[in-house]
VOBA-1610 file (N, C-alpha, C; in pm, whole numbers, padded with zeros to 5 digits, always signed):
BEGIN
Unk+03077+03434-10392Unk+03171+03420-10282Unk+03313+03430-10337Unk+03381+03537-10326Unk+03534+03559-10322Unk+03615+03401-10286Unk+03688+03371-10380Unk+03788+03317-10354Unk+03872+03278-10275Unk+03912+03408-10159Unk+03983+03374-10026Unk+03873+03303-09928Unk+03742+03380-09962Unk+03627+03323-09837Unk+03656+03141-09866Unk+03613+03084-10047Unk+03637+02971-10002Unk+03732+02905-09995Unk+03866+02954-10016Unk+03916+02841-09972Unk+03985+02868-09822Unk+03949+02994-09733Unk+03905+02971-09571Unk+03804+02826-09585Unk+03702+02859-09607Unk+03578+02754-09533Unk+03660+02625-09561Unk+03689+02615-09693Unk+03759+02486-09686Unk+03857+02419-09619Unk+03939+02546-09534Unk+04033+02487-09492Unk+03997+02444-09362Unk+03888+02528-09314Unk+03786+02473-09181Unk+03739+02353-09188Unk+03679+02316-09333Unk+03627+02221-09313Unk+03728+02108-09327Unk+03855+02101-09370Unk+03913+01984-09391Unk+04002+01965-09258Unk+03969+02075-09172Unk+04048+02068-09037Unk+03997+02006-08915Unk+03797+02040-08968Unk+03714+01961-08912Unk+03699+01818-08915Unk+03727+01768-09035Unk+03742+01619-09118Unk+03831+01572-09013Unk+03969+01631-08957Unk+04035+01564-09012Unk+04039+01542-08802Unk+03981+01644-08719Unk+03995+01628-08578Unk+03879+01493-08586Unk+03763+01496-08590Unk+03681+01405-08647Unk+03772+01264-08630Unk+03799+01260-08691Unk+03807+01119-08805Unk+03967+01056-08795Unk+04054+01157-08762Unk+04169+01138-08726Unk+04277+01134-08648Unk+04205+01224-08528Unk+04316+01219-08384Unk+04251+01160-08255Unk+04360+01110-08228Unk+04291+01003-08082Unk+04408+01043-07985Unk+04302+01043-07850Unk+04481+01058-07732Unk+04585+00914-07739Unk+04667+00924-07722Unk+04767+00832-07708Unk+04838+00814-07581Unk+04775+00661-07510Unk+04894+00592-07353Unk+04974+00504-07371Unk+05106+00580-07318Unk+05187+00474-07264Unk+05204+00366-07193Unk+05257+00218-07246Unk+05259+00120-07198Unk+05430+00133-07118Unk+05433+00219-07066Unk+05573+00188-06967Unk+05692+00171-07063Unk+05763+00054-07087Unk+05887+00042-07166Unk+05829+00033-07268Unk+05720-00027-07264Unk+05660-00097-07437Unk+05632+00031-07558Unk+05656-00040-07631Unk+05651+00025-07754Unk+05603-00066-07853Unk+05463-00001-07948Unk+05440-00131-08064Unk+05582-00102-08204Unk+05558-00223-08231Unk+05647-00230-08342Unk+05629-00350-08444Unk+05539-00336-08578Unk+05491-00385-08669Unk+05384-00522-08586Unk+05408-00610-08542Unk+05301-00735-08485Unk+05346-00747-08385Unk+05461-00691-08270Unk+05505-00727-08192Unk+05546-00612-08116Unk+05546-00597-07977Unk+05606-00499-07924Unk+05729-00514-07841Unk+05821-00379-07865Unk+05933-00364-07840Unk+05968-00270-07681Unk+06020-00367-07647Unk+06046-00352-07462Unk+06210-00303-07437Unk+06203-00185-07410Unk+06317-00114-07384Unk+06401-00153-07236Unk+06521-00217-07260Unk+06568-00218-07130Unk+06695-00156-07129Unk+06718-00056-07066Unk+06837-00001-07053Unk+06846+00053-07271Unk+06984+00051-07292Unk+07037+00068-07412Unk+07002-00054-07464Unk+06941-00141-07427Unk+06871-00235-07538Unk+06721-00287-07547Unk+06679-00373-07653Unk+06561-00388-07661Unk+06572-00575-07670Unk+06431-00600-07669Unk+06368-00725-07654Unk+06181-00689-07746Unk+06164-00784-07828Unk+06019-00862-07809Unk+05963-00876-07738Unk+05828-00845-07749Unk+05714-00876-07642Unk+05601-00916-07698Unk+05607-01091-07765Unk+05510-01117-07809Unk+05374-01221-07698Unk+05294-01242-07728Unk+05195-01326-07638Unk+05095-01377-07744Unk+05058-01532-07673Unk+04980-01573-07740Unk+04864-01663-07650Unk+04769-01685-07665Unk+04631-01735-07574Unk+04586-01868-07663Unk+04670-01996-07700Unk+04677-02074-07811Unk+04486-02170-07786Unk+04467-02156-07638Unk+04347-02219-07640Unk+04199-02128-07676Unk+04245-02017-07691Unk+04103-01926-07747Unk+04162-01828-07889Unk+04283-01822-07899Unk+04324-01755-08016Unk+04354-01819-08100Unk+04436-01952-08100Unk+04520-02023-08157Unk+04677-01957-08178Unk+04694-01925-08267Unk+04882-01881-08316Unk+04820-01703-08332Unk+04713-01672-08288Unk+04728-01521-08304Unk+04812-01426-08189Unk+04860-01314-08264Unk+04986-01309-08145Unk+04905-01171-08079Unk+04974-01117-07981Unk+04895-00975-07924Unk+05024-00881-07869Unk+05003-00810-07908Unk+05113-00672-07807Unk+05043-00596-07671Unk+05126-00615-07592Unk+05098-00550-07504Unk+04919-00594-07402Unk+04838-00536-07392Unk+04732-00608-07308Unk+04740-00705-07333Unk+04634-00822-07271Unk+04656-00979-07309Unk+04470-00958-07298Unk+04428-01015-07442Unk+04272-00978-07418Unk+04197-01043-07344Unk+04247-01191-07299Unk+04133-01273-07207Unk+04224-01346-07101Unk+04136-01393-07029Unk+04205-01458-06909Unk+04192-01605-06933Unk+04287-01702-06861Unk+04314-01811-06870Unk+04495-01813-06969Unk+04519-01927-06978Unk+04638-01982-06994Unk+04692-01916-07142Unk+04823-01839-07065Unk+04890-01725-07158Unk+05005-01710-07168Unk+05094-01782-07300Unk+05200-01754-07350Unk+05266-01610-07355Unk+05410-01591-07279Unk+05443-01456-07350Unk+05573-01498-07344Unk+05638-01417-07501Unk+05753-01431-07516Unk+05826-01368-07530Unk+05924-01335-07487Unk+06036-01198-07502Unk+06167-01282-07571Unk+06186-01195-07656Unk+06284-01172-07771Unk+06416-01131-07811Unk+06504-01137-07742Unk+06649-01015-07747Unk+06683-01019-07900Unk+06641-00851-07878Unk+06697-00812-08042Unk+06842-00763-08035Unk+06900-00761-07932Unk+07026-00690-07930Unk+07096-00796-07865Unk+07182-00883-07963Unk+07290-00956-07916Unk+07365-00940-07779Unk+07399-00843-07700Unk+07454-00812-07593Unk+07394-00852-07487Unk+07207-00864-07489Unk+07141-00929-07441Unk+07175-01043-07389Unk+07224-01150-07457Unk+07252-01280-07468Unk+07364-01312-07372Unk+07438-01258-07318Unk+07568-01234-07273Unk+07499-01182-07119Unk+07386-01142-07112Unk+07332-01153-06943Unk+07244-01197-06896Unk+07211-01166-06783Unk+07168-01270-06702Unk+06983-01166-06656Unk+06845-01262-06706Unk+06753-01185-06734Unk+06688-01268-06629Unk+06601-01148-06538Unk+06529-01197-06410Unk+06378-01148-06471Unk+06240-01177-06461Unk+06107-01191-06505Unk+06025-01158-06356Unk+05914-01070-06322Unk+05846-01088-06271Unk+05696-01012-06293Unk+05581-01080-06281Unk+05463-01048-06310Unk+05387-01006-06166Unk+05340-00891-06143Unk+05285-00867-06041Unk+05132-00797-06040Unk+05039-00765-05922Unk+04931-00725-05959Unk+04925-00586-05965Unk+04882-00497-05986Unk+04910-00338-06070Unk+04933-00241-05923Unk+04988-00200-05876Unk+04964-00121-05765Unk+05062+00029-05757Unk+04933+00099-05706Unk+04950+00254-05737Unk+05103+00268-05666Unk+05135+00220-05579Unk+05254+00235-05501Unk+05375+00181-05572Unk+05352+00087-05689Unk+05450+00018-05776Unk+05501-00119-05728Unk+05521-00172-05842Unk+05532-00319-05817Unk+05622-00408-05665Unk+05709-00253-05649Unk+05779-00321-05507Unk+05751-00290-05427Unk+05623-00252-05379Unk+05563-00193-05260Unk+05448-00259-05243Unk+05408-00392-05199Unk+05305-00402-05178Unk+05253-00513-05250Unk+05264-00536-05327Unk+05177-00580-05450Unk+05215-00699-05488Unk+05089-00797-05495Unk+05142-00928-05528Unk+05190-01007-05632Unk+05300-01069-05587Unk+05385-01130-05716Unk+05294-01289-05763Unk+05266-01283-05826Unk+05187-01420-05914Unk+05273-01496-06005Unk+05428-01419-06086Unk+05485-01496-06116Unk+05596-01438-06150Unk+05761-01517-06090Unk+05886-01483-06111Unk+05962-01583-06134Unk+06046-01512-06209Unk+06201-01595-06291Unk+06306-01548-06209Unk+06346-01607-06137Unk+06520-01565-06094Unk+06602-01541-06224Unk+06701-01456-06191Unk+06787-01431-06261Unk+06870-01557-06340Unk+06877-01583-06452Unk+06921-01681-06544Unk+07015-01646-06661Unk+07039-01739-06745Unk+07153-01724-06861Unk+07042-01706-06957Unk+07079-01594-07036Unk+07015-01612-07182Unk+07082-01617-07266Unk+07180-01733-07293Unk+07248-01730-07407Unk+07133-01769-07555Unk+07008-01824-07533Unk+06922-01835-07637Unk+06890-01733-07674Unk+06830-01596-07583Unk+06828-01490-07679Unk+06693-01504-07652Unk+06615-01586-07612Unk+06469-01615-07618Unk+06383-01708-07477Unk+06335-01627-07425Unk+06274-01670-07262Unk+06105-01674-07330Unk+06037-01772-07271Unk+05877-01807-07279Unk+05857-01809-07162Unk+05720-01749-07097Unk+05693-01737-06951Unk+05540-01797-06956Unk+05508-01888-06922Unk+05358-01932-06908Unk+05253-01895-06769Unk+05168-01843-06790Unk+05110-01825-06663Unk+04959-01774-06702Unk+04893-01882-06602Unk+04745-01909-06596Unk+04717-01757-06577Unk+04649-01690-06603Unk+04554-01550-06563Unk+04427-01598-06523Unk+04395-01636-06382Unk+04239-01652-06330Unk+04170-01569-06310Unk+04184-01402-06310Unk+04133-01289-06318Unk+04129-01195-06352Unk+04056-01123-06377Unk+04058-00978-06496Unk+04162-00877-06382Unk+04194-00775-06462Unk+04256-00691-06379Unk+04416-00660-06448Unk+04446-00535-06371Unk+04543-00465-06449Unk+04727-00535-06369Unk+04802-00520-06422Unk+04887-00612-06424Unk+05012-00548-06419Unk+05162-00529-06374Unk+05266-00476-06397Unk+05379-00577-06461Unk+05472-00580-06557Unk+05523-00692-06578Unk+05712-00592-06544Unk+05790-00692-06480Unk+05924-00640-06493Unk+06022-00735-06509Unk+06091-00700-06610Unk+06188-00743-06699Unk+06343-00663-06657Unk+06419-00786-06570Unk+06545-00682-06528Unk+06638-00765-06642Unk+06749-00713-06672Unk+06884-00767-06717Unk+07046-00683-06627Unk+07104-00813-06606Unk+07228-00762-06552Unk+07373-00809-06608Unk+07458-00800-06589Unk+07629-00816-06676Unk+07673-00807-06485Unk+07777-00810-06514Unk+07900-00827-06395Unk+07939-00702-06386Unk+07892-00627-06473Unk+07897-00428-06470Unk+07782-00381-06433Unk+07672-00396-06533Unk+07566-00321-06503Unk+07407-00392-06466Unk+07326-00297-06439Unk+07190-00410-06460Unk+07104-00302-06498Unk+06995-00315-06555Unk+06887-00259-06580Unk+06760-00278-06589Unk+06603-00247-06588Unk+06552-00284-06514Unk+06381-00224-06581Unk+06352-00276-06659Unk+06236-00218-06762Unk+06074-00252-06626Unk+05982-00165-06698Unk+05868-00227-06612Unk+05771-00150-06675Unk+05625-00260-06725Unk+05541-00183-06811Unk+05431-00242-06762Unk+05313-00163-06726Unk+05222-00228-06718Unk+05086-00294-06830Unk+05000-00360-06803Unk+04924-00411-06917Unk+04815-00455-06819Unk+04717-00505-06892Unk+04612-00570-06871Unk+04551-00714-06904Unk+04474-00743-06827Unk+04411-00923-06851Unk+04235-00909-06881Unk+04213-00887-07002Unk+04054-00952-07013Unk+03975-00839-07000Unk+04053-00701-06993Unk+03947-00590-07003Unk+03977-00519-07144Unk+03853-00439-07168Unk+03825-00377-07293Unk+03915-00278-07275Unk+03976-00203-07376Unk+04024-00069-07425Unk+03995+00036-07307Unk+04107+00060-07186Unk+04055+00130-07067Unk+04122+00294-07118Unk+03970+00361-07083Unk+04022+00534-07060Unk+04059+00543-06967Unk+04215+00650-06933Unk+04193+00681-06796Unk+04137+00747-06722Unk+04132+00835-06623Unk+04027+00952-06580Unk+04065+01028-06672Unk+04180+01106-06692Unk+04192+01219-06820Unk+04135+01192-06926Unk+04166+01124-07001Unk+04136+01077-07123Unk+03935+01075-07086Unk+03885+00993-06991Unk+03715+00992-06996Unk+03659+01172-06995Unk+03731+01254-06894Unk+03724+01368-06930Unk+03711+01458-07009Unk+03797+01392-07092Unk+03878+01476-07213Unk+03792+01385-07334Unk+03750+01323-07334Unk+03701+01253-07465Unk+03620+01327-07564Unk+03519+01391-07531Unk+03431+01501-07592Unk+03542+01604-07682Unk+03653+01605-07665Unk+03745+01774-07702Unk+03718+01741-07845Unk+03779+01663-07900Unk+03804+01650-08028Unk+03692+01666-08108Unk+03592+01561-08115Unk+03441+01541-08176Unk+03350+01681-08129Unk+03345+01716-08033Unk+03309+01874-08018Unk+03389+01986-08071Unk+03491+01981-08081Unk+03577+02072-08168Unk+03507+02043-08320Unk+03536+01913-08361Unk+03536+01942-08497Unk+03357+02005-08525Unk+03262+01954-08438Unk+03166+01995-08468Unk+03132+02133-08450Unk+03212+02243-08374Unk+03202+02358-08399Unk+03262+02413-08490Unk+03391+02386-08542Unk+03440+02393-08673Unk+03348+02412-08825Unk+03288+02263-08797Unk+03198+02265-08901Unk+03077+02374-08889Unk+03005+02412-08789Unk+02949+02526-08788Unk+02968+02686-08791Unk+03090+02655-08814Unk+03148+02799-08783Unk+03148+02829-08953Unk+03190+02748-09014Unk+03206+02679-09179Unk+03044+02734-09197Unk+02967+02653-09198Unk+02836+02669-09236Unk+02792+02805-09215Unk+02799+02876-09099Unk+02707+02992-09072Unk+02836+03096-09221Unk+02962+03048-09203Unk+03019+03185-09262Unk+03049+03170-09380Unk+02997+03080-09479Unk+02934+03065-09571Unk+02841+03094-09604Unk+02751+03095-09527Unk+02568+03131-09548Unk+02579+03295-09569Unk+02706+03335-09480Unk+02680+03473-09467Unk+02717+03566-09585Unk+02869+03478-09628Unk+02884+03498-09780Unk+02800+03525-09848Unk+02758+03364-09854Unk+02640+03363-09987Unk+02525+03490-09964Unk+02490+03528-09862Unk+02376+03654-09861Unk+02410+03750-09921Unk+02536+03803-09822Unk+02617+03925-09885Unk+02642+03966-10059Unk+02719+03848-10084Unk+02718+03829-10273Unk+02576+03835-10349Unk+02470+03780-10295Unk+02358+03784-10332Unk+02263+03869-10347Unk+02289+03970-10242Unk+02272+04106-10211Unk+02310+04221-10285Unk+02444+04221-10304Unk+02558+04283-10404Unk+02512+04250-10569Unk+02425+04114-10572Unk+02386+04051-10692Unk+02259+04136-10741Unk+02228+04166-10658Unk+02055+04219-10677Unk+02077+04360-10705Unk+02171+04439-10552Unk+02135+04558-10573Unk+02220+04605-10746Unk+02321+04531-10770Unk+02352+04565-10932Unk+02278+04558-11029Unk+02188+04463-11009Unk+02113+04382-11127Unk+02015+04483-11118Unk+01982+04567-11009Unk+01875+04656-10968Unk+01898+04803-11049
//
């Protein structure tokens, strides 16, 4: 087998490896963003923490973004941007609705607008049921306001959406035709050379 043939197959096969074993679709949590143990909640030109904790079934373990079980749930937001501190931050937790959180959809838990000169708001609230969740985080000044909103979840597993359940097969079927495409055109090599081997040797 020529030289270019293998290192084609090889490059099939390490392309196969690598759909396999290495690419997953990726969803957006709305403002959220992970960032090292904690996720980072975009509001306007600034950011905040978004940590949570479930101290009666986790203890001090912290979580980003979904909240894995239901019942009594710490979450804490963070102002990483000093300017933060200087306005005035309103909180509300609502139940997930296709129409969006101000249309419809029930509010389970809100913060009026307040001082954050701490820099640091804790919001406690019982979760008595599974189900998908919208959280919104406004901030305002005597100039501006702005107005983040991300949704998450309570107590369900790792959700596909319809695309993604659709689409799940692409990757792992790709790489597995990859790898066959590898195999047969190798095999075919190897005949050919083998062939070429004989009729010389002949």
């Amino acid at each position: 087998m020529s030289m270019h043939v293998r290192i084609g197959i090889t490059a099939v096969v390490m392309l196969a490896c690598a759909l396999a074993g290495g690419l997953r679709p990726a969803f957006g949590h709305g403002a959220l963003s992970g960032d090292a143990d904690a996720c980072k909640l975009s509001i306007g030109p600034y950011s905040m923490h978004f940590i949570g904790y479930q101290p009666s079934q986790s203890g001090n373990t912290e979580f980003c973004e979904d909240i894995p079980n239901t019942g009594q749930t710490i979450i804490v937001l963070e102002s990483i941007d000093e300017m933060l501190k200087d306005m005035e931050v309103g909180i509300r937790i609502a139940t997930a609705s296709p129409a969006g959180a101000d249309n419809g959809a029930e509010v389970i838990f809100e913060q009026p607008y307040r001082g954050n000169s701490r820099g640091s708001i804790t919001v406690m609230q019982n979760f008595s049921a599974k189900g998908d969740f919208v959280g919104i985080v406004s901030a305002r000044s005597t100039e501006n306001e702005y107005v983040a909103r991300f949704p998450f979840s309570v107590g369900l597993p790792p959700a596909e959406t319809a695309a993604s359940a659709g689409t799940g097969w692409v990757w792992p079927g790709l790489a597995a035709l990859l790898l066959i495409i590898a195999v047969l055109v190798g095999w075919r090599f190897m005949r050919r050379d083998r062939a070429a081997a004989e009729a010389g040797g002949g």
